[in-house]
C-alpha positions in Angstrom: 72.9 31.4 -69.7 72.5 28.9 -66.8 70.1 26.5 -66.2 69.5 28.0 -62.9 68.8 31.5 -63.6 65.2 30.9 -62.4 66.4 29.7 -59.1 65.3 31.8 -56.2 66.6 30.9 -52.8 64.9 32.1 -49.4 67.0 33.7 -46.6 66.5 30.5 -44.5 68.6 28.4 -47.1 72.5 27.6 -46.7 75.1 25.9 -48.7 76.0 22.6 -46.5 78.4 19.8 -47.9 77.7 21.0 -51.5 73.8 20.5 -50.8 71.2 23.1 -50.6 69.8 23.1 -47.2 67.0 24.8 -44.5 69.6 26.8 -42.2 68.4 24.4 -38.6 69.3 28.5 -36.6 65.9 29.7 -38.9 62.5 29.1 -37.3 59.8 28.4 -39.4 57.7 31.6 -39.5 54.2 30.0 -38.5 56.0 28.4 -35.5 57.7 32.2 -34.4 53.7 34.0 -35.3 52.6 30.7 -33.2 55.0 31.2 -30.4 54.3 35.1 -30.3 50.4 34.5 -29.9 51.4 33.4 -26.1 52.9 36.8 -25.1 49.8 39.2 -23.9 50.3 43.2 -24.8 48.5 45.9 -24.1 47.2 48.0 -26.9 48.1 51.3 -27.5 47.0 53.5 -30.9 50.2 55.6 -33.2 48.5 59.0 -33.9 49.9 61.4 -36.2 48.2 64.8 -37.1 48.9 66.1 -40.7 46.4 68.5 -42.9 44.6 69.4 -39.9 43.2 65.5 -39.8 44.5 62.9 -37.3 45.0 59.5 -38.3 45.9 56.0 -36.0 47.2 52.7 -36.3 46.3 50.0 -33.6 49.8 48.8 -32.2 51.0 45.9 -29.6 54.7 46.2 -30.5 55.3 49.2 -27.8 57.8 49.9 -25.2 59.6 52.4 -22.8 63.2 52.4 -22.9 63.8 55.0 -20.4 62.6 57.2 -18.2 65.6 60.0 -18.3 65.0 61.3 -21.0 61.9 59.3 -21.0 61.6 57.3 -24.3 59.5 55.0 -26.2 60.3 52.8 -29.0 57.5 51.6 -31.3 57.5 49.5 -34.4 56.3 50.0 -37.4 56.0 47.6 -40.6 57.1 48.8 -44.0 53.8 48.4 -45.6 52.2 50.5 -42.4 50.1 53.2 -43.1 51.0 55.8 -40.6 54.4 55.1 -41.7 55.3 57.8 -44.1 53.4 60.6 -42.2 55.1 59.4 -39.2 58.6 59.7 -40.6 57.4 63.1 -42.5 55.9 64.7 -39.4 58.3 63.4 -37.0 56.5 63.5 -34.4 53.8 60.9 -33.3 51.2 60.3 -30.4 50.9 56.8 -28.1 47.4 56.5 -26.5 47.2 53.1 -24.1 43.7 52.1 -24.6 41.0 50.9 -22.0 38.2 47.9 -22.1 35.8 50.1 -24.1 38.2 51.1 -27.0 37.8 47.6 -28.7 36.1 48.6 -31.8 38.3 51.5 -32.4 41.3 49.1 -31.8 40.0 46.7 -34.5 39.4 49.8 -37.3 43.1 50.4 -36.1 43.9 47.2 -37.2 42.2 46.3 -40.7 45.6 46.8 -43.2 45.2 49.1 -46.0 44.8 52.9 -46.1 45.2 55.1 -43.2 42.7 55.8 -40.8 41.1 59.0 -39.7 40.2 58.9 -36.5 39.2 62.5 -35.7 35.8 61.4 -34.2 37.4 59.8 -31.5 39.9 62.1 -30.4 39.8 65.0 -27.5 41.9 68.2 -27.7 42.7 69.2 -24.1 44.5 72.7 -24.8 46.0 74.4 -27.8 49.4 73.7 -27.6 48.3 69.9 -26.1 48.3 67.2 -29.4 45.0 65.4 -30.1 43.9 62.1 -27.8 41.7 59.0 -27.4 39.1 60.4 -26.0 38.6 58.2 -22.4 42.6 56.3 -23.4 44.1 55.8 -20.1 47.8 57.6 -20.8 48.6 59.4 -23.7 52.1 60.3 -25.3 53.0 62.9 -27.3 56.6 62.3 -29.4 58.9 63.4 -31.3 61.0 61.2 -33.5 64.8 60.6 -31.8 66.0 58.5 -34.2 65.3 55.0 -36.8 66.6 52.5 -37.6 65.4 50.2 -40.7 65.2 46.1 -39.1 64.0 43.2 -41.7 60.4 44.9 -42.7 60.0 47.0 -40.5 61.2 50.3 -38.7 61.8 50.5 -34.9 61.2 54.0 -33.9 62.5 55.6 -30.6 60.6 58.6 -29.4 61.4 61.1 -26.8 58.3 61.6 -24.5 57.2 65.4 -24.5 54.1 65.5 -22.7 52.3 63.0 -20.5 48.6 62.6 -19.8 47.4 59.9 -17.3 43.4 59.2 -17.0 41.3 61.8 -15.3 42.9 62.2 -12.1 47.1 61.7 -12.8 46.3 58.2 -11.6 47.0 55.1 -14.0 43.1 54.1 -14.4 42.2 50.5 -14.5 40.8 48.2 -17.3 43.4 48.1 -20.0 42.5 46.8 -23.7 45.1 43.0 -23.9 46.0 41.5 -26.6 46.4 37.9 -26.5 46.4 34.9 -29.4 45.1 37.4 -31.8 41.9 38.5 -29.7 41.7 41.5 -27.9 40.8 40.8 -24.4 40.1 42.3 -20.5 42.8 42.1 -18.2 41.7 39.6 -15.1 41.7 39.6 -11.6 45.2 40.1 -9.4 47.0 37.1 -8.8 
């Protein structure tokens, strides 16, 4: 048996000149979490409806892709609890939240078990999926495809249905995200 049967080596170590080294091309993780803290999101709950409840996860890693076919991609960590009802269901909701959807963001957010969140959603016909009440666009998706990166899975989802605000009109007063606080979007520049 070898003396270094014990050894465990992280991803971000090479072989160089015979000598375990830190690979220079790997960031430290603190410095990348650091670096991402400057990039400001909006916020958008994942909504999935399964045994007639609907649960949500509080999201900033959101984008559209396309716009014919219109897509989305989201991203979803491993350990995520809408993961596996997401992937089951295949299909998922997006709902951009406003200013006043703070504390729902944050239960969103706590890690752990999912979250029901039926008592703050809004069912606008039968056939339409369940809401944020008051969000100011809501998606409803189904899954196009996966694809499994490090610890987490992107998803891409094909836009079925679109709700904007009230009035079909993109309303104003997004909830931001920005070095880990959840913010209000300023004045124009």
């Amino acid at each position: 048996m070898s003396d270094y049967s014990d050894l465990e080596i992280g991803p971000d170590v090479v072989l160089v000149r015979g000598q375990l080294e830190r690979d220079p091309a790997f960031v430290d993780a603190e410095r990348f979490r650091t670096a991402m803290r400057a990039f400001a999101t909006g916020v958008v709950i994942v909504t999935v409806e399964e045994d007639a409840r609907v649960t949500g996860l509080t999201i900033n890693s959101c984008c559209s892709i396309s716009t014919r076919p219109p897509k989305v991609l989201i991203s979803l960590a491993h350990a995520a609890s809408l993961r596996g009802p997401l992937l089951r269901r295949r299909r998922f909701g997006l709902s951009i939240l406003a200013e006043q959807h703070r504390d729902l963001a944050e239960l969103g957010a706590v890690p752990g078990g999912s979250k029901t969140i039926d008592a703050f959603v809004e069912r606008r016909g039968e056939d339409w999926p369940a809401t944020i009440a008051g969000a100011l666009a809501h998606l409803h998706c189904a899954v196009a495809e996966t694809f499994e990166v490090s610890d987490h899975t992107l998803v891409i989802g094909v836009v079925e249905h679109a709700i904007v605000g009230e009035t079909g009109e993109a309303p104003p007063h997004p909830l931001v995200y920005f070095d880990r606080t959840f913010r209000k979007l300023g004045d124009p520049l």
